[in-house]
C-alpha positions in Angstrom: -48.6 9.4 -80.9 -49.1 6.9 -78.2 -45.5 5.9 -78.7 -43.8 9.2 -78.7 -45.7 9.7 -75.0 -44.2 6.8 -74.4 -40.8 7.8 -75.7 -41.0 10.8 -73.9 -41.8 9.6 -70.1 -39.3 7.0 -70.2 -36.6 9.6 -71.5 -38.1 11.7 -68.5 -38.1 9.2 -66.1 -34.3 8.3 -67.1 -33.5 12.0 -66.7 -34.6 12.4 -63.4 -32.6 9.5 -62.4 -29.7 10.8 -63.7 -30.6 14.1 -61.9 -30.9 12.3 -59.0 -27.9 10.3 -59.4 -25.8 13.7 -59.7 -27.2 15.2 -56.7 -26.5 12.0 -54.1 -22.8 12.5 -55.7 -22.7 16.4 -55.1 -23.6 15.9 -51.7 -21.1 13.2 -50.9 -18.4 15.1 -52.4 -19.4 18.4 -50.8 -19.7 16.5 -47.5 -16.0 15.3 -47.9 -14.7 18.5 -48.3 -16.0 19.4 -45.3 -19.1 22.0 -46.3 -21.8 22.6 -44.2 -24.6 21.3 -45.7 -28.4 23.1 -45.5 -31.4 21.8 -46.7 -34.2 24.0 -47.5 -37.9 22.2 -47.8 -40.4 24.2 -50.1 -43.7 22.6 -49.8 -45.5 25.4 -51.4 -44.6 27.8 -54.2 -46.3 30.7 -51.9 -44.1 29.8 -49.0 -41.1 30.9 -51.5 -40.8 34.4 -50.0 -40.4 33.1 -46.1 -37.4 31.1 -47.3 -35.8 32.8 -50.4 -34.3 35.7 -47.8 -32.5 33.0 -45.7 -31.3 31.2 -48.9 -30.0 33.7 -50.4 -28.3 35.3 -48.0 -26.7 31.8 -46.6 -25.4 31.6 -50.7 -24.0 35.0 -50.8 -21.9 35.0 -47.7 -20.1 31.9 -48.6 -17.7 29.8 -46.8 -18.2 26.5 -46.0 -21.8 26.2 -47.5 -23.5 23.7 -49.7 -26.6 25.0 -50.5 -29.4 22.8 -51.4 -33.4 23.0 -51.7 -36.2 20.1 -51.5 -39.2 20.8 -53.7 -42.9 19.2 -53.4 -43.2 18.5 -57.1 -46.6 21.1 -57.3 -43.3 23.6 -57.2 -42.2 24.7 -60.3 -38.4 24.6 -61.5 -38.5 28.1 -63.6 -40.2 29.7 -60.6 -37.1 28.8 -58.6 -34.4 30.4 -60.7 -33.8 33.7 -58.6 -32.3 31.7 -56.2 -29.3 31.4 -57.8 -28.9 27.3 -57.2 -27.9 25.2 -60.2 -30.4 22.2 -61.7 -28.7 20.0 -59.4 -29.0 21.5 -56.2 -32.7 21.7 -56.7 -34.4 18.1 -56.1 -37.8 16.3 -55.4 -38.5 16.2 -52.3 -40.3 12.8 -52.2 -36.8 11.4 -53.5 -34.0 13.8 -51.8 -31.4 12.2 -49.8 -32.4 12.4 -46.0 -28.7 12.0 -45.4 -25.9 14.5 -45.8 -27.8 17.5 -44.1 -26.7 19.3 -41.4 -29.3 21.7 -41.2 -32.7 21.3 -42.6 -35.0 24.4 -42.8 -38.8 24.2 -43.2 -41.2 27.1 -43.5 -43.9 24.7 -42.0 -44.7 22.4 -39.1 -46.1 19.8 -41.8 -42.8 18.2 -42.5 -41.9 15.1 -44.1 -39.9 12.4 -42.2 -35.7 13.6 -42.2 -34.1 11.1 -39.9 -30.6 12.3 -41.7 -30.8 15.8 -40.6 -29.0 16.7 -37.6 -30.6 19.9 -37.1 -34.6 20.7 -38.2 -35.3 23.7 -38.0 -39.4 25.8 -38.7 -39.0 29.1 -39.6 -42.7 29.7 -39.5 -44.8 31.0 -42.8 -47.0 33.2 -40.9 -48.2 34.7 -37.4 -50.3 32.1 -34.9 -54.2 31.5 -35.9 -56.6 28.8 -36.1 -55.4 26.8 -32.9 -52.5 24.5 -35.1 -49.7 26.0 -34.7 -48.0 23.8 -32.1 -48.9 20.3 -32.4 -47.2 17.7 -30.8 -46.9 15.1 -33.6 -45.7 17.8 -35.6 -43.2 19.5 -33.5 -41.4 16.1 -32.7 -39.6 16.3 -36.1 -37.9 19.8 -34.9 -35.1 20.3 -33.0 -35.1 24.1 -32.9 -38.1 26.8 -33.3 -37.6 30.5 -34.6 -40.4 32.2 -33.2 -41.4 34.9 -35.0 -42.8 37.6 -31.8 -44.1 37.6 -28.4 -47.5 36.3 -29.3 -45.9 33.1 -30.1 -43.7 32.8 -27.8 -46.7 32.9 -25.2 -48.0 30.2 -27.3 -45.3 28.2 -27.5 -44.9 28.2 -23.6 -48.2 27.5 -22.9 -47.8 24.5 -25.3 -44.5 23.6 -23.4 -46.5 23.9 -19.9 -48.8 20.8 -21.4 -45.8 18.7 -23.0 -42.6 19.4 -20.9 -41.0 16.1 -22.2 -41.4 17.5 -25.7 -40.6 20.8 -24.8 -37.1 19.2 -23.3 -35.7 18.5 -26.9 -36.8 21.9 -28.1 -34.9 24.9 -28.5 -36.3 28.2 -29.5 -34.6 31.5 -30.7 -36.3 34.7 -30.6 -35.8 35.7 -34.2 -38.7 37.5 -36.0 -40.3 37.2 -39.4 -37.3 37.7 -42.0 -39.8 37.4 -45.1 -41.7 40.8 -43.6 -38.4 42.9 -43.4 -38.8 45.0 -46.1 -42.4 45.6 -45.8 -41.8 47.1 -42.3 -38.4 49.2 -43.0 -41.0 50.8 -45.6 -39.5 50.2 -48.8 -42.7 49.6 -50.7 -44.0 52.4 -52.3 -48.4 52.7 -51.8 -48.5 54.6 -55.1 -45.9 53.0 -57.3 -47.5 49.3 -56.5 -51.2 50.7 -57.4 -49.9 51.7 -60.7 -48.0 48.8 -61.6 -51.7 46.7 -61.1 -53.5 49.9 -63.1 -55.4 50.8 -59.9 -55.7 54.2 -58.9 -53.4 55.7 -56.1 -56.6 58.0 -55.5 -59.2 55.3 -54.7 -59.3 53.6 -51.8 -58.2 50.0 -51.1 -59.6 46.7 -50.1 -57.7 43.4 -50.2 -59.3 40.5 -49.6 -57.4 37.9 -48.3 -59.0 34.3 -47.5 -57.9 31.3 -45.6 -58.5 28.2 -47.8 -59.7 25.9 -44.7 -63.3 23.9 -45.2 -65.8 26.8 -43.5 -64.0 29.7 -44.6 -65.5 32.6 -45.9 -65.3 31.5 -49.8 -67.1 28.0 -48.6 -69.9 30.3 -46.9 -69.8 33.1 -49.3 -67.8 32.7 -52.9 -68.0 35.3 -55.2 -71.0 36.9 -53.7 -67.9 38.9 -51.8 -66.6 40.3 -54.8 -69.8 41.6 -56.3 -70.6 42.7 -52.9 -67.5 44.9 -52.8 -67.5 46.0 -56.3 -70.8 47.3 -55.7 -68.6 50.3 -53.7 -66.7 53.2 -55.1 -63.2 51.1 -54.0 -60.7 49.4 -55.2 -60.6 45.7 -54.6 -57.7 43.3 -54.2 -58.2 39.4 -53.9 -54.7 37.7 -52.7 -56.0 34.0 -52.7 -54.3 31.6 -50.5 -51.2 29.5 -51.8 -53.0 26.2 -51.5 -56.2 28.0 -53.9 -53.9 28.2 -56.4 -52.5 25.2 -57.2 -54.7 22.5 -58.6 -52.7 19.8 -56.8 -52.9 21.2 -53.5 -56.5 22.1 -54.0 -57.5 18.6 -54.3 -56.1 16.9 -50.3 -58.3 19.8 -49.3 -61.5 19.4 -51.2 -61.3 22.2 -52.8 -62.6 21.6 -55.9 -63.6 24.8 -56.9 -60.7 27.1 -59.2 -61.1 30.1 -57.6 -58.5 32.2 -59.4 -61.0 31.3 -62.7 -63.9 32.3 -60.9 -62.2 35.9 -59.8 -60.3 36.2 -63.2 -63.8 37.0 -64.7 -64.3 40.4 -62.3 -61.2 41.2 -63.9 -62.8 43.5 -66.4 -63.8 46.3 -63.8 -60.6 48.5 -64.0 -61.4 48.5 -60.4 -60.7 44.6 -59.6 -57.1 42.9 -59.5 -56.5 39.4 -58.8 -53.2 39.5 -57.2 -51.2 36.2 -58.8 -47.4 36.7 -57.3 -46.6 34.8 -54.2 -45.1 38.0 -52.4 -48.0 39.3 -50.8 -45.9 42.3 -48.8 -46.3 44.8 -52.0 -50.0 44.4 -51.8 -50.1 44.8 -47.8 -48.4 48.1 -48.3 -50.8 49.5 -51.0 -54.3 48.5 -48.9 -55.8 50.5 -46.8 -58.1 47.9 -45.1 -57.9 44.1 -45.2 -61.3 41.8 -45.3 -60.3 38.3 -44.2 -62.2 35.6 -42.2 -59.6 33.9 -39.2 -56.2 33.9 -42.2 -53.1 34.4 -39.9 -52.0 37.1 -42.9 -54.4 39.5 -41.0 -51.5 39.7 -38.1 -49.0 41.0 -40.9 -51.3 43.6 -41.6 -52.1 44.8 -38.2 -48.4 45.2 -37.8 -48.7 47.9 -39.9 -51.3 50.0 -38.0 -54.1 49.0 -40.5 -57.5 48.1 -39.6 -59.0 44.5 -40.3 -62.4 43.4 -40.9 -63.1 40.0 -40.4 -65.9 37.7 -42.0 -67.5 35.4 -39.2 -67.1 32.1 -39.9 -69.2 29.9 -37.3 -68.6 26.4 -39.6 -65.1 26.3 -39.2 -64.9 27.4 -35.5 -67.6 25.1 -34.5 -66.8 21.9 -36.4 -63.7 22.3 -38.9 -61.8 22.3 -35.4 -62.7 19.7 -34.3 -63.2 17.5 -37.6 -59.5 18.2 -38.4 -58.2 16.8 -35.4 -56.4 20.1 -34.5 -57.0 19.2 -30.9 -58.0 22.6 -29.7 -61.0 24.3 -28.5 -63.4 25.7 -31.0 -64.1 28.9 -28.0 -60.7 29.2 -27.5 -59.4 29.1 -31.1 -62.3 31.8 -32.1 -61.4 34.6 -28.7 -57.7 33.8 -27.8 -55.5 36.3 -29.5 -53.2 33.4 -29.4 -55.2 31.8 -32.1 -57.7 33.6 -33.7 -55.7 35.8 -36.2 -56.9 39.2 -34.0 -60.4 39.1 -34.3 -60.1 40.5 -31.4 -58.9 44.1 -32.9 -60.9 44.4 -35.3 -64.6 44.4 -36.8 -67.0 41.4 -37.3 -69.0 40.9 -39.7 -71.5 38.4 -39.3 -73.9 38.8 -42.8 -73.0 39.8 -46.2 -75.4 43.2 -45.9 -73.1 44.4 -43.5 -70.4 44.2 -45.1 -69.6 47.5 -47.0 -70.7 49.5 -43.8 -68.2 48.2 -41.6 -65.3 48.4 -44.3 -67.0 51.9 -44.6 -66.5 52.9 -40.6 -62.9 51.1 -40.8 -62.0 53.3 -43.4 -63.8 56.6 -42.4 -62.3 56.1 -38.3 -59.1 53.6 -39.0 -58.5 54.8 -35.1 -61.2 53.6 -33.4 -59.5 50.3 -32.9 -56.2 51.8 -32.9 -55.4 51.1 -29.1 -56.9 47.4 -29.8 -54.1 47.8 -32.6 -51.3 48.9 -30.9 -51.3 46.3 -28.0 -51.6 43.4 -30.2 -48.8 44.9 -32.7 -46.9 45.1 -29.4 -47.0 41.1 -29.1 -46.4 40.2 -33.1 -42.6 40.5 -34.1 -39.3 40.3 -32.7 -36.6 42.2 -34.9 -39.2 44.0 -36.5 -37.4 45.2 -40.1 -34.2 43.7 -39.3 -34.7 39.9 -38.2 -32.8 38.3 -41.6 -29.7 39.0 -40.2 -30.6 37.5 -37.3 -32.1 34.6 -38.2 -29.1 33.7 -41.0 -26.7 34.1 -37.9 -28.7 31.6 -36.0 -28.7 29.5 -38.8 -25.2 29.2 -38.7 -24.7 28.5 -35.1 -27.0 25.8 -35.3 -24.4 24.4 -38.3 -21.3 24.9 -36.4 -20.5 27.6 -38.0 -19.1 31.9 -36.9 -20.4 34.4 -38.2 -19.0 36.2 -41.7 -17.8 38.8 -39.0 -15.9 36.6 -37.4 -14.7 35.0 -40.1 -13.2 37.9 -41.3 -11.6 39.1 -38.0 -8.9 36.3 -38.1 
């Protein structure tokens, strides 16, 4: 047995070679013929829907476009299919060519070293919160931001006040948050995403939607939440964070505990769904109030109009900010709208017990806050509902490269 593992990883390892092999060639060949070449980086499967818009649409208008995408290898090849891109335009990130890119597209600031890119560009995976958005030693590896609203862009120029020099080598498009487009032109329907989870349209709906950071409300509370909420007459969704789900992205974070196991067990109460997909929009459409603790998903769900209730975290405002080096303020980072996910438009909750009352008043009175609502929505998105055009167009500036439009026109 021990020699047909054997067997087995040294085939493997001779595949992926081969693979690898076959890509370097693709690119050098695509490279001579004079394609365009862009690089997507995918550092999490739940970061997927932020970049699969922009791929796809890139692929589909054509031209002189080489498509590739670089994978941490917690992401999964048959989750990647729906993109449309053969075997060998799909590689490890740890061992993809850092040459032969013209544009390199990251949904994150965390990016890997890419000396060969001429253009890096972040895209952003969500809305401002917890004080790290714009760090210096991160945003050194970019060469051009698209900021997804005016909230950021506030942000981003008070970071630019602090580190002109930085700021220099910068440029920045007003684009929006293409991932978020179909969610706000509406085309989710409340009832028919309800039925497909075998919830009831009738009932009302909580999703509960966590950050994974040390100090968040699953370190202070865990499952006690659930039974908490189950203990009401509504329906309850749990969207766990990207980096909850995945074993090996669990583990650089301490988290140790398997929290989709742990919630999989509530999953008897026809009133109880763990949500699994990465797409979190469908699930945004169908809740009527969000519970959260400081997650940046809050600010997609405040675009809609809906009220948030947030889960006070003092441990991570008081010491994960300053234990993770993220260089900010813990005051600041818990009251700026800048940072703080919107606490500031919404309710508090400070102890477990009062927990179903406030979810209760935000429910009963969803426009108490409403003016809170409306200012901060204000502030959130450029392009709201149309920004993948937008952003694909920039795109292909930044390559060199006119529009389809104009392409067509000669």
């Amino acid at each position: 047995m021990a020699v047909g593992v054997c067997d087995f990883l040294v085939r493997n390892a001779f595949l992926t070679k081969v693979r690898r092999l076959i890509s370097s060639l693709l690119l050098r060949w695509e490279r001579a013929r004079g394609r365009k070449i862009f690089f997507f980086y995918l550092p999490l499967e739940g970061q997927l829907p932020c970049i699969a818009p922009l791929l796809e649409t890139l692929r589909k208008q054509g031209g002189p476009v080489s498509i590739f995408l670089a994978r941490a290898c917690c992401v999964r090849h048959r989750n990647l299919a729906a993109l449309g891109l053969t075997r060998f335009r799909i590689l490890d990130a740890e061992f993809a060519p850092r040459t032969y890119c013209d544009v390199l597209i990251s949904p994150t600031q965390w990016l890997p070293e890419w000396p060969g890119a001429t253009v890096r560009v972040c895209i952003f995976h969500g809305q401002p919160s917890k004080g790290n958005t714009f760090l210096p030693h991160l945003l050194k590896q970019f060469q051009a931001l698209f900021l997804l609203g005016p909230l950021q862009k506030d942000l981003y120029e008070k970071f630019a006040s602090e580190h002109p020099t930085l700021a220099q080598n910068l440029q920045t498009f007003d684009v929006g948050y293409p991932k978020s487009d179909a969610l706000l032109a509406g085309r989710y329907s409340r009832n028919a995403v309800l039925q497909e989870l075998g919830l009831e349209p009738e009932r009302a709906v909580v999703l509960y939607a966590p950050a994974f950071d040390h100090g968040a409300s699953l370190d202070r509370f865990g499952e006690d939440i659930v039974n908490e909420l189950l203990n009401s007459k509504w329906s309850v969704i749990v969207k766990l964070h990207p980096v909850l789900m995945d074993p090996l992205e669990r583990k650089p974070f301490g988290k140790g505990i398997d929290w989709a196991t742990v919630f999989a067990k509530f999953e008897n109460n026809r009133r109880f769904r763990l949500y699994r997909p990465h797409a979190i929009d469908p699930v945004l459409a169908a809740a009527d109030v969000m519970l959260t603790d400081f997650s940046g998903v809050a600010l997609e769900f405040v675009a809609l109009d809906k009220p948030v209730v947030y889960l006070d975290c003092p441990e991570f405002f008081n010491r994960t900010i300053a234990a993770e080096g993220y260089g900010a303020d813990p005051a600041w980072v818990r009251d700026d709208p800048r940072a703080n996910a919107g606490r500031n438009a919404g309710q508090i909750v400070r102890e477990l017990s009062d927990l179903l009352p406030a979810l209760e008043r935000a429910l009963g009175y969803p426009e108490e806050l409403a003016k809170k609502r409306s200012a901060l929505r204000s502030r959130l998105l450029f392009n709201a509902g149309c920004a993948l055009p937008v952003a694909v167009d920039r795109l292909r500036q930044l390559a060199g490269l006119r529009s389809p439009e104009h392409r067509e026109s000669r």
